[in-house]
N, CA, C and O of each residue as an XYZ file, in Angstrom:
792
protein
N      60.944     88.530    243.107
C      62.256     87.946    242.827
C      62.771     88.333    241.435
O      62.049     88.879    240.601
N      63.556     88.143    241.310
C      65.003     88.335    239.847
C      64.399     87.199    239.137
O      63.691     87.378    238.146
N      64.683     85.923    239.662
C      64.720     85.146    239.122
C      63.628     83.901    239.753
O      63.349     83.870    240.951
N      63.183     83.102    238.955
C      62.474     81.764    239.429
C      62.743     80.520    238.635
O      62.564     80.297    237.438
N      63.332     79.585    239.827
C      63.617     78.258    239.261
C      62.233     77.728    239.156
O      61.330     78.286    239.780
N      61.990     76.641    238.373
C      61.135     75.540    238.585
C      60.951     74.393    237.787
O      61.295     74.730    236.654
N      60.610     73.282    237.781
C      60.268     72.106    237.165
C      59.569     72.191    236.092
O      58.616     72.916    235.802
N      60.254     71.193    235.384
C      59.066     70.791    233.709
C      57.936     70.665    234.565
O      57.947     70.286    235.736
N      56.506     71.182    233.557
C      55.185     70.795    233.973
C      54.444     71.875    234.786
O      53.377     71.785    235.394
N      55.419     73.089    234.618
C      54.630     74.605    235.036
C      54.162     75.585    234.250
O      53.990     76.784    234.468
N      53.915     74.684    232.982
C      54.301     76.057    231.449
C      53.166     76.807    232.456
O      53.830     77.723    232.940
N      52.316     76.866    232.811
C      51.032     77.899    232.825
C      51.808     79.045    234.054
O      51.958     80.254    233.877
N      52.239     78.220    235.345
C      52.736     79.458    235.470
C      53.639     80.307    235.556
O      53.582     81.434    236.047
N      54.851     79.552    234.873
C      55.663     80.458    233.933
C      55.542     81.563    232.938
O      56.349     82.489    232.860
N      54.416     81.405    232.127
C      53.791     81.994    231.188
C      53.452     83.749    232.409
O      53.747     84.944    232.393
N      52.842     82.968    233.096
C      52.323     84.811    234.245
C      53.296     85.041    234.880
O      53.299     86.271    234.910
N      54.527     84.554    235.665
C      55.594     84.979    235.891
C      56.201     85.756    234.487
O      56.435     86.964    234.528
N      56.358     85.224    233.656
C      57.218     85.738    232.468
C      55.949     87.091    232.083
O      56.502     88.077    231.595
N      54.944     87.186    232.183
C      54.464     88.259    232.222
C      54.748     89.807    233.149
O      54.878     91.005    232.896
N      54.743     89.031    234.173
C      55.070     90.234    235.253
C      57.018     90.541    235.020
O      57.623     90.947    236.012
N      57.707     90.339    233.875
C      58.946     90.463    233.676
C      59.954     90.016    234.245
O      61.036     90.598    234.174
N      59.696     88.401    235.209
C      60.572     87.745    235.702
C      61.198     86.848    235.222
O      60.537     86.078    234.525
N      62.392     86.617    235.344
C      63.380     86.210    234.485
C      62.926     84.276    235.141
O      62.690     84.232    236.349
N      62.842     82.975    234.418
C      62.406     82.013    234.600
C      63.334     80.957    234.216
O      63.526     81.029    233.002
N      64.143     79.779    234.883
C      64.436     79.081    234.456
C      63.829     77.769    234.139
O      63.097     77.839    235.126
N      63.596     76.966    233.769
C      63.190     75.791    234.350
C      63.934     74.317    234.276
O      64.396     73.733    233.296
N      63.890     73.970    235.511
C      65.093     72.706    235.667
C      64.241     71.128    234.331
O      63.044     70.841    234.313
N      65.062     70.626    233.668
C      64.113     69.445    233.354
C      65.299     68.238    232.739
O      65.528     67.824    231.603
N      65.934     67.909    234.175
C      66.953     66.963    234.340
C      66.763     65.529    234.281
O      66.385     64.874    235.252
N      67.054     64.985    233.013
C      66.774     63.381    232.948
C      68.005     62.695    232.895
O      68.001     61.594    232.346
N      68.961     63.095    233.318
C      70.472     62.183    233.948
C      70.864     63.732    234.150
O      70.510     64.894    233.951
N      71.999     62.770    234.768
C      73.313     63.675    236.019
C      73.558     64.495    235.080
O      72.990     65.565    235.299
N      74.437     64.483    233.656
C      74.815     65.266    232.873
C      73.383     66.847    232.936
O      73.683     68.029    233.105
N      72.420     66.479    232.806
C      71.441     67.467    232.889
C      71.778     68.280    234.080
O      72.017     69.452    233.790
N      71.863     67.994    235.319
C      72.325     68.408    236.411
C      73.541     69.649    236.437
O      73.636     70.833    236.762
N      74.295     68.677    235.935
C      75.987     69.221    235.947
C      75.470     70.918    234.987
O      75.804     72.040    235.371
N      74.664     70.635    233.804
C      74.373     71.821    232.827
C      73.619     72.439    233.290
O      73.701     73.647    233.070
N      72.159     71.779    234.434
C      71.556     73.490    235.198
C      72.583     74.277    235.954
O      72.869     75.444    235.684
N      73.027     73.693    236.750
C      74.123     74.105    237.610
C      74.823     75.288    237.055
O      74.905     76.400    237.577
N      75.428     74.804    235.667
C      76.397     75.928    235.526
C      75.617     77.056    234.316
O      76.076     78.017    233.698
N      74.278     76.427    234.336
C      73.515     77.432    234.026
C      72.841     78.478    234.911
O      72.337     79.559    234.607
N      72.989     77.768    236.268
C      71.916     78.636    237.103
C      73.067     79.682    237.624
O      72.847     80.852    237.938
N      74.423     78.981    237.653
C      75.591     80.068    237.742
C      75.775     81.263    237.030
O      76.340     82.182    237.622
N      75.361     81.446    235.731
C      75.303     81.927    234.808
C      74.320     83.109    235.299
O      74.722     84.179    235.757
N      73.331     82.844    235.177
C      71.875     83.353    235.785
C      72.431     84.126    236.588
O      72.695     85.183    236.013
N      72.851     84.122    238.012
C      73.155     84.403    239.377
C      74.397     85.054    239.617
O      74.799     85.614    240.636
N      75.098     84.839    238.181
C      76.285     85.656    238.171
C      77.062     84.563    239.365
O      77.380     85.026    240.460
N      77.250     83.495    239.120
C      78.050     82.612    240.318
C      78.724     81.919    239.624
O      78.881     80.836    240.189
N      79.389     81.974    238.353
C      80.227     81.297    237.467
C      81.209     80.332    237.782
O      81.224     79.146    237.453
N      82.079     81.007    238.497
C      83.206     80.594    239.340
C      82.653     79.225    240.376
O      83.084     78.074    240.317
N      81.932     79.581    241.006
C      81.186     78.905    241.807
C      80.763     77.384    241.383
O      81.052     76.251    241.770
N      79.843     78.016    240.284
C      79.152     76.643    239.458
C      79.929     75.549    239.199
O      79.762     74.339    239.354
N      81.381     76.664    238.501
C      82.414     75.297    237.578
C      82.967     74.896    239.006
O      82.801     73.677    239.057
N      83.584     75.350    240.277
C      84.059     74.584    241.275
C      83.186     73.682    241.179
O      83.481     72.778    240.397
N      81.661     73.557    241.988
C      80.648     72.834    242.014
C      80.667     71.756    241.345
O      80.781     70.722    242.003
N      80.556     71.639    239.748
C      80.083     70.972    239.406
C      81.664     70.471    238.742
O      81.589     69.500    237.989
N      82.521     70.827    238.878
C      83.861     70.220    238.630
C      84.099     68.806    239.892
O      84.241     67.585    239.828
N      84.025     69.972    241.098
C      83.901     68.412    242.464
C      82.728     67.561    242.036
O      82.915     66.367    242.271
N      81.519     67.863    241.448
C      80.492     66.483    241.360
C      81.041     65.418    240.206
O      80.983     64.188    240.213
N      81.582     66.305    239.231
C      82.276     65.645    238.078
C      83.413     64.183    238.475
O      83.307     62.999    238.155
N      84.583     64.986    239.379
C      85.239     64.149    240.268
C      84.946     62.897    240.901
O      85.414     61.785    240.656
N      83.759     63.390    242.097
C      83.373     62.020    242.283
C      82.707     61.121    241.450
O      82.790     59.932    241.758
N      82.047     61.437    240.435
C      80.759     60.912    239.553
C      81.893     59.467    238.860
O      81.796     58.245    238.748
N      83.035     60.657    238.500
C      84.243     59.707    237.703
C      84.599     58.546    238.391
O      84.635     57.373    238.017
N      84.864     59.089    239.490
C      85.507     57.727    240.624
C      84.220     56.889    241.024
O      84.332     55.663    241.003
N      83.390     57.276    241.272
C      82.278     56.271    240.638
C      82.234     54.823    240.125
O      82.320     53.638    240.448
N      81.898     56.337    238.359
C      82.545     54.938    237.388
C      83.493     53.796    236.718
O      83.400     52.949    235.829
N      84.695     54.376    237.887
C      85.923     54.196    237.433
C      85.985     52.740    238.525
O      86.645     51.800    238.080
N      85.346     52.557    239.863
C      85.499     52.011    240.489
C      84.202     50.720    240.151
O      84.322     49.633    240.718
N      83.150     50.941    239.313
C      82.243     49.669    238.438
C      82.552     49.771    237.136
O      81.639     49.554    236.340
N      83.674     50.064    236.699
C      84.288     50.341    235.328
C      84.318     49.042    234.591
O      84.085     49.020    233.383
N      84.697     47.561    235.512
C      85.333     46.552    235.021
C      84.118     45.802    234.895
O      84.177     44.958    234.000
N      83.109     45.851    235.477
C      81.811     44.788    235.410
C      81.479     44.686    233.906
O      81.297     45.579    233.079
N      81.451     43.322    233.787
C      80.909     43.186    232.496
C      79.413     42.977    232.498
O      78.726     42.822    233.508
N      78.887     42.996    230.938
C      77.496     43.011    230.817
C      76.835     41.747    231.594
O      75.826     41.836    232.294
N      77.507     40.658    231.375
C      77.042     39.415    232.229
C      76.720     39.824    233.715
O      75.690     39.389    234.230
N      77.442     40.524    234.316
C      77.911     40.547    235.976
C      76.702     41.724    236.289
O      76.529     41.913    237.493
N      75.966     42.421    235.504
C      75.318     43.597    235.869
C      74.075     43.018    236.155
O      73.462     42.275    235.388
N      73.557     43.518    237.742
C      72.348     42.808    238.609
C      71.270     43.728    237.847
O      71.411     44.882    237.441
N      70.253     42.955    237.778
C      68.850     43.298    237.575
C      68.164     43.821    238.384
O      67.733     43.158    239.327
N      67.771     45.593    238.197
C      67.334     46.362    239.559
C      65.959     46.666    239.044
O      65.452     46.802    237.931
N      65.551     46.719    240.298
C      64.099     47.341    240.371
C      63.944     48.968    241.297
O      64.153     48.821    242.501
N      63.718     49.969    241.001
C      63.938     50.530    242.008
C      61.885     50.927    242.279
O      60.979     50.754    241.464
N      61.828     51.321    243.318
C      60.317     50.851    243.635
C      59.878     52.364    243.731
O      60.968     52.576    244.262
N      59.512     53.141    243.716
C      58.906     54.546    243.805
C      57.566     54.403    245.264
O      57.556     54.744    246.447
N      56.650     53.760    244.396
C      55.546     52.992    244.947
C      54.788     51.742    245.127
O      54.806     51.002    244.144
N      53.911     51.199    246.490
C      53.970     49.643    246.569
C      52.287     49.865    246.325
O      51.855     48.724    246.162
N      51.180     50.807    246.232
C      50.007     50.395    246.189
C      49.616     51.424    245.702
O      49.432     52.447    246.362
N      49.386     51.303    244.213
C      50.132     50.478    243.095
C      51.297     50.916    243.187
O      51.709     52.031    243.509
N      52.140     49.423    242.708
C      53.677     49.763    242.528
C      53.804     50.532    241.434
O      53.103     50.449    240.425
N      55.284     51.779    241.748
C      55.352     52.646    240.855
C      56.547     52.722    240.814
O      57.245     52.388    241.771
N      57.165     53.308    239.376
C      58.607     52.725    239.161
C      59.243     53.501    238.229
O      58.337     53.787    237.446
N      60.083     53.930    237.901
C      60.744     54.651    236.928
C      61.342     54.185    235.690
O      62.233     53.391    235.992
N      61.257     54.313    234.505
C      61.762     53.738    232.940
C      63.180     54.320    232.652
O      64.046     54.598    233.481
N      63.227     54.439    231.359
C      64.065     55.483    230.769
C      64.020     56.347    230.589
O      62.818     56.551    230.415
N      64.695     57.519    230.426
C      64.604     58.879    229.745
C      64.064     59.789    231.533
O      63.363     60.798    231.603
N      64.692     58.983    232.786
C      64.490     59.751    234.257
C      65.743     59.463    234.685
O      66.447     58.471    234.492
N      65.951     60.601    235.376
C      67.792     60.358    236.242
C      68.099     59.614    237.158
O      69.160     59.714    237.774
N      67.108     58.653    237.410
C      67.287     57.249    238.125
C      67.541     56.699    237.511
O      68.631     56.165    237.718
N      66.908     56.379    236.415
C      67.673     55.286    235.246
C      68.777     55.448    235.124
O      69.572     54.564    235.442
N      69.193     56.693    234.598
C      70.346     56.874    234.524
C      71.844     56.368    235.342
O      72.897     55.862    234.955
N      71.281     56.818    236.699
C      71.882     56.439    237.734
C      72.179     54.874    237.445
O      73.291     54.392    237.232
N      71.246     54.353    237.474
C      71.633     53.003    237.819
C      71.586     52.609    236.375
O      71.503     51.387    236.253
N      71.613     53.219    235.324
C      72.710     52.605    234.138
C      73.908     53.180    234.387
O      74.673     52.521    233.682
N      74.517     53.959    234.923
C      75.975     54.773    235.221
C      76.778     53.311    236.343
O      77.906     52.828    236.245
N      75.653     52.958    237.329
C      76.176     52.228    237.835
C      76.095     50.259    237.857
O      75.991     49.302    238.624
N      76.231     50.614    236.449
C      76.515     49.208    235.812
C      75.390     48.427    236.314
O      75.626     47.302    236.756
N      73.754     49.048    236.301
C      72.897     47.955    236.287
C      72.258     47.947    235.403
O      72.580     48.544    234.376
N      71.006     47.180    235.541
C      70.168     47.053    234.604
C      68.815     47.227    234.911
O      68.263     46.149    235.129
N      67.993     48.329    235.016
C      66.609     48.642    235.209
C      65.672     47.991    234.478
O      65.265     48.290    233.355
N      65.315     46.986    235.248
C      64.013     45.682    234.210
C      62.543     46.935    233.546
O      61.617     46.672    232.778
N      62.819     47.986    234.098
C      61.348     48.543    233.786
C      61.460     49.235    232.268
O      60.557     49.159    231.434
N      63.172     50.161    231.991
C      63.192     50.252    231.099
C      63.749     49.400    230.263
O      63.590     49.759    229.096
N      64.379     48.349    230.391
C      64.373     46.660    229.430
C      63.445     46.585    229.258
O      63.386     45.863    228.263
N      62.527     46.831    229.529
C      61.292     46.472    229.390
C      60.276     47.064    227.980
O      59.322     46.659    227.316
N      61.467     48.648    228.069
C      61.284     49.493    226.902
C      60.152     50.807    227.492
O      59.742     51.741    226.803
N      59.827     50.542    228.927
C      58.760     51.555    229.124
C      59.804     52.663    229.295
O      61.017     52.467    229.208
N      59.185     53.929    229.564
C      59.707     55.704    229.814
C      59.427     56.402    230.907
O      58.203     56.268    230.893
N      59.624     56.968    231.728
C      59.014     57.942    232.727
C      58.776     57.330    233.890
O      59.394     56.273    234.017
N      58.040     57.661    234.845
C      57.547     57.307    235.854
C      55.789     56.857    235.326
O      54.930     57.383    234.619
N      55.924     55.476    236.221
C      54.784     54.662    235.446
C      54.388     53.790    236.822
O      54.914     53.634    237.923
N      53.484     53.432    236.329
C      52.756     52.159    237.424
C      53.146     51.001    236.567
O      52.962     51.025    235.350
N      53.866     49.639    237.400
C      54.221     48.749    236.940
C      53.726     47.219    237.659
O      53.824     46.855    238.831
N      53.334     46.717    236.820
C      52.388     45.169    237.259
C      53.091     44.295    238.039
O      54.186     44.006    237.557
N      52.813     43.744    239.150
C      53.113     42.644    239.922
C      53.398     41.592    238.746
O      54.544     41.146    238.697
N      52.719     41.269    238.050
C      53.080     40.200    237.371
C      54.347     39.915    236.381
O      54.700     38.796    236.011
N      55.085     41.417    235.953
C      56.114     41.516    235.148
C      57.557     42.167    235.624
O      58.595     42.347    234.987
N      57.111     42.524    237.377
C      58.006     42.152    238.461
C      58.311     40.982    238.792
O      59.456     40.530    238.822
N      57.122     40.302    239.113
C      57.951     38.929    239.360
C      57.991     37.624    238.267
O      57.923     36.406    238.436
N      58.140     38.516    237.021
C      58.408     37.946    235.754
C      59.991     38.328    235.382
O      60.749     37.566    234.783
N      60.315     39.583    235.831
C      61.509     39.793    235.380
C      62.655     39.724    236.575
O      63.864     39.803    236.355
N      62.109     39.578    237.756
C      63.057     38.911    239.364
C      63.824     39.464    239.165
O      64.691     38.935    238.469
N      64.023     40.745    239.579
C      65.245     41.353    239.797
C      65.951     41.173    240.787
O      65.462     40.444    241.650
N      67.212     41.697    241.018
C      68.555     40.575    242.079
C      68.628     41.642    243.113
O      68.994     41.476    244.276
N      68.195     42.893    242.497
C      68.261     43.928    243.765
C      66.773     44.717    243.439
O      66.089     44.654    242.417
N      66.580     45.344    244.476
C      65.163     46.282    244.402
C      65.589     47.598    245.518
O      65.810     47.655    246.728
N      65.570     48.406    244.592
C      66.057     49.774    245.597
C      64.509     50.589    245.923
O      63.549     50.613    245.152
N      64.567     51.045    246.892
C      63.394     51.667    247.793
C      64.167     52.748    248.600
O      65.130     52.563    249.344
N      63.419     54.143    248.237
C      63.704     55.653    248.906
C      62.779     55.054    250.079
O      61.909     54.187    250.160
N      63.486     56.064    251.045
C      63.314     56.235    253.122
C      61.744     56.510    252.724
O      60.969     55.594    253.000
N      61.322     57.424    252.240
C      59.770     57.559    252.395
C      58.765     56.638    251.888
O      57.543     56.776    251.954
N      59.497     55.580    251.319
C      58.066     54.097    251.035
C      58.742     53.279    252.069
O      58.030     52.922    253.007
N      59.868     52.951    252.071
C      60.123     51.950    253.059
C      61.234     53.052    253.693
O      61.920     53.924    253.160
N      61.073     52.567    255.172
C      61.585     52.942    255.804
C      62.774     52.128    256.661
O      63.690     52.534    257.377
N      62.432     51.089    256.345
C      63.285     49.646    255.983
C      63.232     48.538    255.415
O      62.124     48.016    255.289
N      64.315     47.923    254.954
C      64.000     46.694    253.870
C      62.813     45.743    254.383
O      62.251     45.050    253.534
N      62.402     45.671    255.705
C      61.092     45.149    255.758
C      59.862     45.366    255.153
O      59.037     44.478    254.940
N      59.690     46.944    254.780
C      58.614     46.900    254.403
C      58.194     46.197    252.946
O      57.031     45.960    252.618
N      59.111     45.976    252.321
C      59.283     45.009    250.891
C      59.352     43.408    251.628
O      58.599     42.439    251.534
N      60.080     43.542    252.064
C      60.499     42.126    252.205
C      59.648     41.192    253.247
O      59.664     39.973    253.414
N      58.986     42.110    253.808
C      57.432     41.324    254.344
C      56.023     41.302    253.801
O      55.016     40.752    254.248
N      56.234     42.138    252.581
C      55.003     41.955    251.461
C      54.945     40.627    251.025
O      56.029     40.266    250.568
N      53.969     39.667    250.996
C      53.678     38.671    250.633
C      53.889     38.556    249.471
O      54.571     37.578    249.162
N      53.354     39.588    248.215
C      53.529     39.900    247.068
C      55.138     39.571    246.332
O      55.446     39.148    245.217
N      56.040     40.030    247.654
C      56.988     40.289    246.312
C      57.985     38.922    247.108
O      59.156     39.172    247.395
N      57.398     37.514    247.411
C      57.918     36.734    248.290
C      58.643     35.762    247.705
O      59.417     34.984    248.263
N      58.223     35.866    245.971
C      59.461     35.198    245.587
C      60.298     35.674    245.125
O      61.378     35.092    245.015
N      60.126     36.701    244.763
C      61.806     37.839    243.982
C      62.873     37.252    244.314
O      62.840     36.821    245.466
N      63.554     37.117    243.906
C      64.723     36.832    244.099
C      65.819     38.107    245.108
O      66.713     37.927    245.935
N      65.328     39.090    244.652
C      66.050     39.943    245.861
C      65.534     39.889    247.211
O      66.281     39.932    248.189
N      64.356     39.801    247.283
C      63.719     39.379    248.274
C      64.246     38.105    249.084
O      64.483     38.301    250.276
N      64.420     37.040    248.659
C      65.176     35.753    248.715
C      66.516     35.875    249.368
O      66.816     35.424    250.473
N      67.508     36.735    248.305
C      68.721     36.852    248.462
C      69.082     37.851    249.536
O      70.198     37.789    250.052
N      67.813     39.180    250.071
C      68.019     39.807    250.952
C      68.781     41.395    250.599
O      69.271     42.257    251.327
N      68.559     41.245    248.794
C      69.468     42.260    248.350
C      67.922     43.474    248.427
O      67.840     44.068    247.352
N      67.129     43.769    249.129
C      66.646     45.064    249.386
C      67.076     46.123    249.980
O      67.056     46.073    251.210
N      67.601     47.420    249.318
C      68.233     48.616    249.709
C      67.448     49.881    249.888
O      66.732     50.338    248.997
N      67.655     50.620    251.470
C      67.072     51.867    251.314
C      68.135     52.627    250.857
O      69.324     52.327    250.955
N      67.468     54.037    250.144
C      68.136     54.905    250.262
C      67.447     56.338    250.412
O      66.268     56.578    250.154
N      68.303     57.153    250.829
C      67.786     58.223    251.231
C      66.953     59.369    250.188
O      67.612     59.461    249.152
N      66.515     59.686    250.171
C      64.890     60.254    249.715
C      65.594     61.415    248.690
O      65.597     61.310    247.463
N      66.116     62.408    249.359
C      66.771     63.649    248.710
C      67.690     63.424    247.652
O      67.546     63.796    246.487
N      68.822     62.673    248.220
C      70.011     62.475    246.968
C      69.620     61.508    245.877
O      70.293     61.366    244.856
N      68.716     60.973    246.084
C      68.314     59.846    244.850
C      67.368     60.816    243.869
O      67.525     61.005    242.662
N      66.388     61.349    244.702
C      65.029     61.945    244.148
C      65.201     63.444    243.667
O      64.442     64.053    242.914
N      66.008     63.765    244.080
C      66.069     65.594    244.040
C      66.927     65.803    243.035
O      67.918     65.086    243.170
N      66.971     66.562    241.971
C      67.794     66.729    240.923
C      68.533     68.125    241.474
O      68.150     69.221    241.065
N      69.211     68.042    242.073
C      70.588     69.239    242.674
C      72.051     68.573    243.002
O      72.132     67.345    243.004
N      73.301     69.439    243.301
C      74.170     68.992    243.326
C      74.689     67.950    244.332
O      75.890     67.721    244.476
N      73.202     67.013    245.376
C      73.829     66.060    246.145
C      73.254     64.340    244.723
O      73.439     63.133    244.877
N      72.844     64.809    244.001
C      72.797     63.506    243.297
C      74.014     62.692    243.210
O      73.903     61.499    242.932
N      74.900     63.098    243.373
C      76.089     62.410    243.186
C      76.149     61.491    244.811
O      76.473     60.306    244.887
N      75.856     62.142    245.703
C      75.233     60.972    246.673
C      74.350     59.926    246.532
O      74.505     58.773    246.935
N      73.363     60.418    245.903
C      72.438     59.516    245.301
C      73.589     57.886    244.406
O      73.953     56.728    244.613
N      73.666     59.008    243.409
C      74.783     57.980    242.571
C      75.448     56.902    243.218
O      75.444     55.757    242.765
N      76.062     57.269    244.346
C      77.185     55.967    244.917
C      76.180     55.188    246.140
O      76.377     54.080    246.638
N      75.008     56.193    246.449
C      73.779     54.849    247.344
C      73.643     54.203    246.323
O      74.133     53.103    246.576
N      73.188     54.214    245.078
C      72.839     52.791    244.641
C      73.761     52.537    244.029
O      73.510     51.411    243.598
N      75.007     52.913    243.563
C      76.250     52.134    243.702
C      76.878     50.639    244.346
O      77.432     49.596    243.999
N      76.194     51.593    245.908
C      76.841     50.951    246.824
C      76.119     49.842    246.985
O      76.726     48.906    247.506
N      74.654     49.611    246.604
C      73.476     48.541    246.783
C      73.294     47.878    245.769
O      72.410     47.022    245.735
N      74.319     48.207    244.433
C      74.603     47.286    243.506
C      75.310     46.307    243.540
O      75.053     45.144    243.226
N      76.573     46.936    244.072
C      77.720     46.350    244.522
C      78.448     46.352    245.854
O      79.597     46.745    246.057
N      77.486     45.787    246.827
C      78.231     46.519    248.258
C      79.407     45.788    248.604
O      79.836     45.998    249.739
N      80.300     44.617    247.568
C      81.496     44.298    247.886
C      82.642     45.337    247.717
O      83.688     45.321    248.366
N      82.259     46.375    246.617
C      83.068     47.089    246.193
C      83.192     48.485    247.453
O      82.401     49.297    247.932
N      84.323     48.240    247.571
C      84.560     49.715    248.598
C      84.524     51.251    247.896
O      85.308     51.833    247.146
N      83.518     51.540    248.369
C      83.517     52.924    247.227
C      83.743     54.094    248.212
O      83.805     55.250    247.793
């Protein structure tokens, strides 16, 4: 190949690609904005310029209407999310990952990084249901429906649990750092705020 994309956390074999004289990018996207800049970097790369800025001009668009449509929530009104990665051990995402992001874009509040933790981490039953969050978001590949949370004994007093605010969402647009994140974006939008017509 010309070229090879890949993820933070390959220096080694980047290093032997970049030996054999292949040109290497590597993606290492911790919010949407990161996104929007591989994009019109990988355009760059690929000679798809034109392309990129359409691209990432339409993700721009919706991203706006987005925020424009949880624009008015005040700090009081913003639900306390959990989003769940993993249930044995539960695993969960902090700050400084484009989930956070996400769901600071969409006027919530991620108890894991309130919490002050970073990254993807294993997080204690006990400071889950210390910090009761009002919603708990779960990708299609741990739960495959809000049952599988919401019949854990474990998480039986949460308050989202209670209130019934457990949301799937789909695996790719939440998890995958490419130009459907902006799907991602308005699923948990929409499981923040599903009064709001988005």
């Amino acid at each position: 190949p010309d070229l090879i994309l890949t993820l933070k956390g390959m220096e080694e074999a980047v290093k032997e690609f970049e030996n054999f004289g292949i040109a290497v990018y590597t993606l290492d996207a911790n919010n949407i904005e990161n996104v929007l800049e591989d994009i019109e970097e990988i355009g760059q790369l690929t000679d798809r310029v034109e392309r990129a800025e359409e691209l990432t001009s339409e993700m721009q668009e919706k991203i706006d209407e987005i925020k424009t449509l949880v624009a008015d929530v005040s700090d009081e009104d913003k639900p306390k999310v959990f989003y769940m990665v993993g249930n044995e051990p539960i695993w969960s995402t902090g700050s400084g990952t484009f989930i956070n992001d996400l769901i600071e874009l969409a006027k919530g509040i991620n108890i894991v990084a309130a919490d002050g933790l970073e990254g993807w981490l294993v997080y204690s039953l006990e400071k889950l249901i210390e910090h009761n969050p009002d919603v708990i978001i779960a990708p299609k590949f741990l739960a495959p429906t809000p049952e599988t949370i919401t019949a854990d004994e474990r998480f039986s007093s949460i308050k989202a649990v209670l209130e019934n605010r457990v949301v799937v969402v789909d695996d790719d647009p939440v998890s995958r750092i490419g130009p459907r994140i902006v799907e991602g974006f308005l699923q948990i939008a929409q499981a923040l705020y599903p009064d709001i017509e988005f």
